[in-house]
C-alpha positions as CSV (number, residue, x, y, z in Angstrom):
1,X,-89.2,108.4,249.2
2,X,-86.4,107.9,251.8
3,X,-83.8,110.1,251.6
4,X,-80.7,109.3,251.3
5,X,-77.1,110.9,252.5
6,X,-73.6,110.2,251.2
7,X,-70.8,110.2,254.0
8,X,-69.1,113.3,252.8
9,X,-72.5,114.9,253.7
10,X,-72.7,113.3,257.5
11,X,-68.9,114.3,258.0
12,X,-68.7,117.9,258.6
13,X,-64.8,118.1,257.9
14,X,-65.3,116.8,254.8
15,X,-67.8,119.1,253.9
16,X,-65.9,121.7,255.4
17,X,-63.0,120.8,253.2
18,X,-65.3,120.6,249.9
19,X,-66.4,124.0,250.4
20,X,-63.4,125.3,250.7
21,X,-61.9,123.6,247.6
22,X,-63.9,126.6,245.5
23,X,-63.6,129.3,248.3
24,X,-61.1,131.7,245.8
25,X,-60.0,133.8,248.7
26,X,-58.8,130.7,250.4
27,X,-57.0,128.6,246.9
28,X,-56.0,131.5,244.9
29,X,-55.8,134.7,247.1
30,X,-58.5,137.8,246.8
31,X,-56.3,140.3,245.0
32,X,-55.1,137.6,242.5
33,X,-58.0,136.3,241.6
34,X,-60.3,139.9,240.7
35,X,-57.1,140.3,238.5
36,X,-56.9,137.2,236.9
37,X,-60.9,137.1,236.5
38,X,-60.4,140.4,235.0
39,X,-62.9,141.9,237.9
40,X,-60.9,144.9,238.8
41,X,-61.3,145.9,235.0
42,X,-65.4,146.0,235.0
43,X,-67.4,148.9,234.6
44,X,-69.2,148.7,238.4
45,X,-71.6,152.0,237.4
46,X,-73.2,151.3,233.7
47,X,-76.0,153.6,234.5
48,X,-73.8,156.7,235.9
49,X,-74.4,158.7,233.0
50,X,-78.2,159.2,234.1
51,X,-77.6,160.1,237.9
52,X,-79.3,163.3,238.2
53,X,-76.7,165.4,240.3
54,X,-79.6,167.0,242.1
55,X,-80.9,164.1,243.7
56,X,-77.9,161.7,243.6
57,X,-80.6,159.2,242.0
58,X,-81.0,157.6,238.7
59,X,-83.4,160.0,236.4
60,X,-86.7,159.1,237.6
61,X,-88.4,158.4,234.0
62,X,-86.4,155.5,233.7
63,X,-87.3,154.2,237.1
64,X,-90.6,153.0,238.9
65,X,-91.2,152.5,242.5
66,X,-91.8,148.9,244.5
67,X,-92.9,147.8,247.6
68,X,-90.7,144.6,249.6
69,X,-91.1,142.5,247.0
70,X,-91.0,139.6,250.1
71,X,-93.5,140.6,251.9
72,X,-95.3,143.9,250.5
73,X,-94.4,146.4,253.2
74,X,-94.0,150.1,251.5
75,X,-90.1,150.8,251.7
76,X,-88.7,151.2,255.0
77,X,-85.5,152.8,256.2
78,X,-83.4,154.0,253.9
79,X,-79.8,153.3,254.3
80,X,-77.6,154.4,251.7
81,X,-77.4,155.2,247.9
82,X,-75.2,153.7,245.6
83,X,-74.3,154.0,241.9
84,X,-78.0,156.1,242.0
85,X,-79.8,153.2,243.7
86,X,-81.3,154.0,246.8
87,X,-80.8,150.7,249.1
88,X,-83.5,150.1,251.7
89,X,-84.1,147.7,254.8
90,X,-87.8,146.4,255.5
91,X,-88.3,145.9,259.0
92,X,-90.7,143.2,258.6
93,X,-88.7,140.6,256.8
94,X,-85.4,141.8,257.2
95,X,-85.4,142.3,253.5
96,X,-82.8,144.7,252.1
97,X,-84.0,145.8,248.4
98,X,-83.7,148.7,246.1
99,X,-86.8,150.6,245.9
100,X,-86.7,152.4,242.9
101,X,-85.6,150.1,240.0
102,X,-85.2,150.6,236.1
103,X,-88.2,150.3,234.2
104,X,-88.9,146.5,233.3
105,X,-88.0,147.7,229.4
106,X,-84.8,149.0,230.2
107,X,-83.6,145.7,232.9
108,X,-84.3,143.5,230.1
109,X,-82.7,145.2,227.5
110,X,-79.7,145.4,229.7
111,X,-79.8,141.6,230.1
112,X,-80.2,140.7,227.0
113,X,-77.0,142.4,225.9
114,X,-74.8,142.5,229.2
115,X,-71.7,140.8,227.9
116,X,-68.9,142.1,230.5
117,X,-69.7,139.8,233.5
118,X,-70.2,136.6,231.1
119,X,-66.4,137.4,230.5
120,X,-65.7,137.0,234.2
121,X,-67.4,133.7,234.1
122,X,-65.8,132.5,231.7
123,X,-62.1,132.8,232.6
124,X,-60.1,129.9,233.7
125,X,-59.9,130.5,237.4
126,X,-63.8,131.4,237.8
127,X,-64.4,128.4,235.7
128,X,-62.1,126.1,237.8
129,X,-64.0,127.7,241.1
130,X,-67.7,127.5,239.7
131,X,-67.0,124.0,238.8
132,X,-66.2,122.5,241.9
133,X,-69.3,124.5,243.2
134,X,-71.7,123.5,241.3
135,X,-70.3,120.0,241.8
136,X,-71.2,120.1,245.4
137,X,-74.8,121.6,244.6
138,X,-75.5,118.4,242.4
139,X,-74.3,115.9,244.6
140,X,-76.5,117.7,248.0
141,X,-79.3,117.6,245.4
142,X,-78.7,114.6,244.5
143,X,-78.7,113.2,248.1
144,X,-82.1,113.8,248.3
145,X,-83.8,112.9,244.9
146,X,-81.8,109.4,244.9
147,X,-82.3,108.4,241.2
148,X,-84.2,111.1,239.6
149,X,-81.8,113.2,237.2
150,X,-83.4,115.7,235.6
151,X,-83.2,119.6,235.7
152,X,-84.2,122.6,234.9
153,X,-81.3,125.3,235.0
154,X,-82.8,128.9,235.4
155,X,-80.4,131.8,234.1
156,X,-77.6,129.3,233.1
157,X,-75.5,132.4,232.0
158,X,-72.4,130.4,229.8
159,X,-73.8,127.0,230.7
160,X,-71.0,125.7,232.4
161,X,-73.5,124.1,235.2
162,X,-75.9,122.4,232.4
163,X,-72.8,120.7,231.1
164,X,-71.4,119.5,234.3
165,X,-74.9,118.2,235.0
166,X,-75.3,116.2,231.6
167,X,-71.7,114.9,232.0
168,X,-73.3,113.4,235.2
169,X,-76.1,111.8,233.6
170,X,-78.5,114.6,234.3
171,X,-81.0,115.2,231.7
172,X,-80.3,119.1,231.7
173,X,-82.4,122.1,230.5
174,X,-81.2,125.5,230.4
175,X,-83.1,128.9,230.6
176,X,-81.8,131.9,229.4
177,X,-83.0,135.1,228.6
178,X,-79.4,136.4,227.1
179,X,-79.7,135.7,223.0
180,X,-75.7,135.9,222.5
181,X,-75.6,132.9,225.6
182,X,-79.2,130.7,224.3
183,X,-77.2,131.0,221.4
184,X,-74.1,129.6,222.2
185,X,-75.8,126.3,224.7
186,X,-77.4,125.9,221.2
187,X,-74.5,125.3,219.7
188,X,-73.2,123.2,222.5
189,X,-76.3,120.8,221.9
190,X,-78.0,122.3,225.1
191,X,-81.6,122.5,224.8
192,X,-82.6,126.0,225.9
193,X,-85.7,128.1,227.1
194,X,-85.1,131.2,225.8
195,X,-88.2,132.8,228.1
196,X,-89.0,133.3,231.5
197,X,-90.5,130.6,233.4
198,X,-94.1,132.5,234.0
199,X,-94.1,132.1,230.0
200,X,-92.7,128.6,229.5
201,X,-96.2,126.5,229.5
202,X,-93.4,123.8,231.5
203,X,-96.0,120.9,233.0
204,X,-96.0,120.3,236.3
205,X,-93.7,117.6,237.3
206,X,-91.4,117.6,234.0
207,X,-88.2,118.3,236.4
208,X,-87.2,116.8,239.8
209,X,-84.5,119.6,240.2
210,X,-84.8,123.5,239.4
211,X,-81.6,125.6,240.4
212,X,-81.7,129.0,240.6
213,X,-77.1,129.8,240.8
214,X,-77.2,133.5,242.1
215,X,-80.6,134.3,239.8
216,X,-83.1,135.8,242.4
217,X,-81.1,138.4,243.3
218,X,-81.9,139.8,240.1
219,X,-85.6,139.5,240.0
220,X,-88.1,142.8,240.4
221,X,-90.5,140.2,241.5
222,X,-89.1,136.7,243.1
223,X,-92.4,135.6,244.0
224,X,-93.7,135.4,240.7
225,X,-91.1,133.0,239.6
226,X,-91.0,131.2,243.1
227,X,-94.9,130.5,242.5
228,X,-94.3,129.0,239.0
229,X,-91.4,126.7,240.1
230,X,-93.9,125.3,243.3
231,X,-96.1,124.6,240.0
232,X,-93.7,122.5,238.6
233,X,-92.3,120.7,240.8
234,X,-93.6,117.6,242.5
235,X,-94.0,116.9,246.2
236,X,-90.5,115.4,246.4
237,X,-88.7,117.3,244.0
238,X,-86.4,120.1,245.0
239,X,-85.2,123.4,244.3
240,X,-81.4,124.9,245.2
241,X,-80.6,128.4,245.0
242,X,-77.5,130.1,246.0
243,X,-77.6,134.2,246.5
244,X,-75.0,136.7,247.8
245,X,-75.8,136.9,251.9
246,X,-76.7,140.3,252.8
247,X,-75.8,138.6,256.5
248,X,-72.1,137.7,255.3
249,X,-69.4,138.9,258.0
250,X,-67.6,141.0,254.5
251,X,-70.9,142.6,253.9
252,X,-71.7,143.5,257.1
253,X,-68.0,145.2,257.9
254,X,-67.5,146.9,254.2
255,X,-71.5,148.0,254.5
256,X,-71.9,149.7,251.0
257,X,-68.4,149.0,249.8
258,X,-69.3,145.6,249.0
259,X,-69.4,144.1,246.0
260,X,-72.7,142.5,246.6
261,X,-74.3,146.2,246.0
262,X,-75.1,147.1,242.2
263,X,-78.4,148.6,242.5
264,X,-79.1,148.2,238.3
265,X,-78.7,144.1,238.6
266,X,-78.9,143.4,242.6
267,X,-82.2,144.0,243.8
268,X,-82.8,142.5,246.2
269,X,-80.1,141.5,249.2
270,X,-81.3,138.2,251.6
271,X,-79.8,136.3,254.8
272,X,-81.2,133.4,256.6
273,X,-84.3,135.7,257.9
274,X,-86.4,137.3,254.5
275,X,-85.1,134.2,252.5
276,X,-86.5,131.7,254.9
277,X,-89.9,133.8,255.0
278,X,-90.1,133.9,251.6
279,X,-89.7,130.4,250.3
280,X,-92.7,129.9,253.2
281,X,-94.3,132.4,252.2
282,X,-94.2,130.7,249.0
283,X,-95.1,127.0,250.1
284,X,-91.6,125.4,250.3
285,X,-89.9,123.9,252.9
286,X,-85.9,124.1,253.7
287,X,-84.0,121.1,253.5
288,X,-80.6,122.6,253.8
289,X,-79.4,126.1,254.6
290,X,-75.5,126.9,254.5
291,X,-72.7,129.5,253.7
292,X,-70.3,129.1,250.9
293,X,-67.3,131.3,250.1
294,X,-65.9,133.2,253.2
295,X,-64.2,136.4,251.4
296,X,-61.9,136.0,253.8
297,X,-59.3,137.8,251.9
298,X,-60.9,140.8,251.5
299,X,-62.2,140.6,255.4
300,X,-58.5,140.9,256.4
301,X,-57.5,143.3,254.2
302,X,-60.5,145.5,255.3
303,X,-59.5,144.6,259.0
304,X,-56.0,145.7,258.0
305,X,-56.7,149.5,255.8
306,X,-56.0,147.9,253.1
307,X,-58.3,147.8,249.8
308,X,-60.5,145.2,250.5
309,X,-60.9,143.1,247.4
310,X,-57.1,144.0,246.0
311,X,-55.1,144.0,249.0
312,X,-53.0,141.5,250.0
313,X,-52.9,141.6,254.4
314,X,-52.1,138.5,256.3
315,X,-54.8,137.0,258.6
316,X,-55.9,139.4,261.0
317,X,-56.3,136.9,263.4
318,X,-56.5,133.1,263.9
319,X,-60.0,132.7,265.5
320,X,-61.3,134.2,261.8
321,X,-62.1,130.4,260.1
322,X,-63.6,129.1,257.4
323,X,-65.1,126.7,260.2
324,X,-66.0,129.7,262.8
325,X,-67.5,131.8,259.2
326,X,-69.8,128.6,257.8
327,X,-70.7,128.0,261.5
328,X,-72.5,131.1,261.9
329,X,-73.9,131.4,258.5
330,X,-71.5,134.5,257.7
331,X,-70.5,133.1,254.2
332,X,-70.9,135.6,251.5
333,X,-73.3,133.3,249.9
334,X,-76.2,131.3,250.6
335,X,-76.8,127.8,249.4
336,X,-80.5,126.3,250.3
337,X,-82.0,123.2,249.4
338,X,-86.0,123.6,249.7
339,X,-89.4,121.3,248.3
340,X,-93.1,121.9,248.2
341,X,-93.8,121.6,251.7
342,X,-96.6,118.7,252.1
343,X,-100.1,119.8,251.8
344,X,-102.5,119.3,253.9
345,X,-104.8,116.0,253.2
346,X,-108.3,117.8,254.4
């Protein structure tokens, strides 16, 4: 198949400019917009009740150890705790991860009935943000699958992607492991999975387009679902994921402070390094890799001494861009575009 490329894709103003249409820091302002999502109201420490004082850890019986779940090195330097999570960085990937997790039980229990964060997602101004985003994922997508429209959404949280999707002719699926959410695409007429994809029994070529919307952060084992979604898709389909960038300028400066750090629901932290080694790793090659959302705002404050996600500073200075951010892949996410890289014919 040729691929195919629409102009605002070639011109990298315009692209420039479509990012920055959801980029909150930039439309709305930081501090406004964690108090109008409600974020500076969440409970950021659900497990604090079982840090044992002694250690500064979550109790170890509702723990279990890992290894870089990337590349299978035995934890490397450690480089801080938070919230009880012990945060790690694996020399040979690059991977930074949290090497002692809650017990699978306890994880899925938590997801099943986590309802605070589906309340972030679905007020008006994250709604109005997450819309224009996931606009701009379907159109790169669909720049390369030309006329193929169908997808398979995993983790579609409230299902305000799915929706988008079918109200541009995608034939949608959603996967969703929350029972209050499956219940409520249901009702929407969304036809959901409501398993992971390991269990599915999905046939191999039933979706051109599996999008994984800040999902394998999440995962105690990314590989496994990595291998099932190289099952499924055919040679030219394609797979998009977006995850927080462990590599982000914000990160980076506010080091633990960040939000990106939860150790019982981010487990594991990419950049451009450990998440290019393990989509190879796991036989895809990448079509796009780019930054979205710059956190400006709460770069300047932080640059200023002011609280970094509700402070209000000016620019700290004019050389900090969106432009000069994107260019040098310090967004706080990461947005890639990757296939089945082609086999060998011997």
């Amino acid at each position: 198949m040729k691929e195919t490329r629409t102009e605002w894709l070639k011109d990298a103003q315009l692209r420039l400019d479509r990012k920055n249409a959801f980029d909150a820091s930039l439309v709305v302002g930081t501090a406004r917009f964690n108090r109008d999502t409600g974020r500076d109201r969440m409970v950021r420490q659900p497990f604090a009740k079982f840090i044992d004082p002694a250690t500064n850890l979550i109790q170890l019986d509702m723990t279990r150890s890992r290894v870089c779940p990337v590349c299978g090195a035995p934890p490397g330097r450690a480089l801080f705790v938070k919230d009880g999570f012990r945060h790690v960085h694996c020399e040979s990937c690059d991977l930074i991860y949290v090497s002692l997790i809650l017990r699978e039980d306890i994880l899925t229990q938590y997801w099943r009935e986590e309802m605070v964060w589906k309340s972030v997602l679905k007020s008006e101004p994250q709604l109005e943000m997450d819309i224009l985003k996931f606009g701009y994922g379907l159109d790169l997508a669909a720049a390369y699958l030309g006329e193929e429209r169908d997808l398979l959404d995993i983790g579609a949280g409230n299902g305000d992607f799915v929706l988008l999707a079918q109200e541009r002719d995608w034939r949608a699926v959603a996967m969703e492991l929350n029972l209050e959410s499956a219940a409520s695409l249901e009702s929407a007429g969304i036809k959901v999975i409501v398993k992971s994809l390991e269990l599915s029994d999905i046939a191999p070529g039933s979706f051109s387009l599996i999008t994984m919307w800040e999902v394998l952060e999440h995962l105690t084992e990314p590989k496994t679902i990595l291998y099932e979604v190289h099952r499924i898709l055919p040679e030219n389909g394609i797979l998009l994921i977006l995850v927080p960038n462990v590599g982000s300028l914000v990160t980076r400066l506010l080091h633990e402070r960040s939000d990106t750090f939860g150790g019982h629901s981010h487990l594991n932290h990419f950049n451009q390094a450990s998440l290019t080694k393990l989509l190879n790793l796991m036989g895809f090659e990448i079509l796009e890799m780019e930054t979205v959302i710059t956190e400006l705002g709460a770069i300047n404050n932080y640059l200023s001494f002011a609280d970094p996600y509700l402070g209000e500073a000016p620019p700290f200075s004019p050389t900090l861009t969106p432009d000069f951010i994107h260019e040098n892949l310090w967004g706080s996410r990461l947005l890639v575009l990757a296939r089945p890289a082609k086999r060998d014919p011997s």
